[in-house]
N, C-alpha and C positions, 0 to 999 in steps of 0.2 A: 349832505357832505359832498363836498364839488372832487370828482375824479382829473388824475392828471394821468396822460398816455406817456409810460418812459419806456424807454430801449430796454429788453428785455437784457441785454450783454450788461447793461450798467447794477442790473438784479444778481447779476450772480449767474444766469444762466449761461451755456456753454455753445452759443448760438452765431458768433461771428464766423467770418468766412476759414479764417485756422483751429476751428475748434476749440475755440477758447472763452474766456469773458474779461470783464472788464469793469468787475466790477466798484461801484460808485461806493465811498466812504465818506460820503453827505451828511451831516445830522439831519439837516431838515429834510432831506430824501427819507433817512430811514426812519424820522417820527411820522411823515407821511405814509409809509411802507405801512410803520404800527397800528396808526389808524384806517389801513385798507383803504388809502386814498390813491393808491397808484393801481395802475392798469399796464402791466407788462404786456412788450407785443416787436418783436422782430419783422421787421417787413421783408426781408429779402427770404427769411423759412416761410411764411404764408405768400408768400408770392413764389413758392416752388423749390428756391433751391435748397442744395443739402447742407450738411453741417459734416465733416470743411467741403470747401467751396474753392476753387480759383479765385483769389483775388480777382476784383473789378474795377474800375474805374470810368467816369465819363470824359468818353472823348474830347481830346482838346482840353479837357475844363469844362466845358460848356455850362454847368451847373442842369439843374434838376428841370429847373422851366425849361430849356431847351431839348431835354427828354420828352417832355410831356408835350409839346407841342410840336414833337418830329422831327425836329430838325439837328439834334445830336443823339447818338446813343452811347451805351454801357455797355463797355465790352472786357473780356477777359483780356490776363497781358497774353496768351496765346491767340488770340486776335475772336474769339466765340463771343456771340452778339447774345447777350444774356436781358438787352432791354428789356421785353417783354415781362420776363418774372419782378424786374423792379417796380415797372409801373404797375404790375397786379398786388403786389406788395404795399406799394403807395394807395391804391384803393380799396383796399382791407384795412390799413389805418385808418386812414377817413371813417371808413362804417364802423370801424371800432370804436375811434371816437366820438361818431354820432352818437352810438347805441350807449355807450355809458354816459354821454352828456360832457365830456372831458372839451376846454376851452384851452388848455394848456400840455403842451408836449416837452418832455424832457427828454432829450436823443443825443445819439453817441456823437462828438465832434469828428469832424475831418472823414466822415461816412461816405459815398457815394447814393447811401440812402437816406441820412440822418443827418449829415450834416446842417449845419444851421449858418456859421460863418466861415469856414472854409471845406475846400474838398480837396484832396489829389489831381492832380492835373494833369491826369492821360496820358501821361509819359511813364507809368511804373516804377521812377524812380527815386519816389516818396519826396518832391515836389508838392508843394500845396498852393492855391489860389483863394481869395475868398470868391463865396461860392453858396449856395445852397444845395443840398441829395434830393433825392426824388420825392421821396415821404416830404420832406421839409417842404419843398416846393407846392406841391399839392395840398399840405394840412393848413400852409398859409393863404393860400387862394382860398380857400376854403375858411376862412377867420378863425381858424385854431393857433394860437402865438405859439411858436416853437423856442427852446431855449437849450443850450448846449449844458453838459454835463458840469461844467467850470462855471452854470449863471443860475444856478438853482437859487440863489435870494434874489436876482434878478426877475426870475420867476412866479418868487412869493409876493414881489412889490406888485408884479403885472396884477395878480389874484387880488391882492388886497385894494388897488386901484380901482381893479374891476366889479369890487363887492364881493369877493367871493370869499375872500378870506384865506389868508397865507401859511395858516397852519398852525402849532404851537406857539403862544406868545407873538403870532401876527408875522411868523419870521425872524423872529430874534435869537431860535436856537441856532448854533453853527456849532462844527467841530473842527 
């Protein structure tokens, strides 16, 4: 049974930077859930920080590759340079998805970590850009397809395209 990496906030867990969650009312999330196909996993808690947190966002926009490769950071809207715990964040996902074999990520949209097609744009004042998070950036470099909360049959197509298979009925459950 092929494992899929999803944002721990979209489970129910209480893991986002206001202490709260977010979480997802998916069918085909939660017949996946049923079947212990998912792999919850926060990147921004295993990459250090607490739960709540300062909001963060990346500078400029710049998106998640421009993290990882230097040349932007993440920083709080009180100006504290928090990169470091994102990108330890982003490589704890990786080895998590290694280690369960997981080829598919389901993560929180408009993340600074998770995003997949937009982020916030560094201005704090819930502005968005499309964009990639940190985690997203790196799980894709890395050939793991990521997909935002609102493309979980998007998802199941990728799985079922890929042979692995989309879940109940091949993806045809929804709620």
């Amino acid at each position: 049974m092929d494992r899929i990496m999803v944002s721990a906030c979209l489970m129910g867990r209480r893991v986002r930077y206001d202490g709260a969650a977010k979480t997802s009312e998916d069918a085909l999330l939660a017949a996946w859930r049923r079947q212990g196909r998912l792999v919850a996993f926060c990147p921004e808690v295993e990459g250090g920080l607490p739960v709540p947190r300062p909001a963060a966002e990346i500078e400029g926009g710049a998106g998640g590759g421009a993290v990882l490769d230097g040349t932007a950071r993440v920083l709080t809207a009180g100006g504290e340079d928090v990169t470091a715990a994102f990108v330890a964040g982003a490589r704890a996902a990786l080895e998590a998805a290694r280690s369960c074999g997981a080829r598919v990520a389901i993560l929180k949209e408009g993340s600074p970590s998770c995003g997949s097609l937009t982020i916030h744009d560094g201005a704090f004042a819930g502005g968005r850009v499309p964009g990639h998070g940190v985690t997203t950036a790196l799980l894709e470099r890395n050939g793991i397809a990521v997909f935002g909360e609102g493309r979980v049959a998007e998802a199941a197509a990728y799985l079922r395209e890929h042979g692995e298979g989309g879940g109940p009925g091949d993806g045809d459950v929804r709620g």
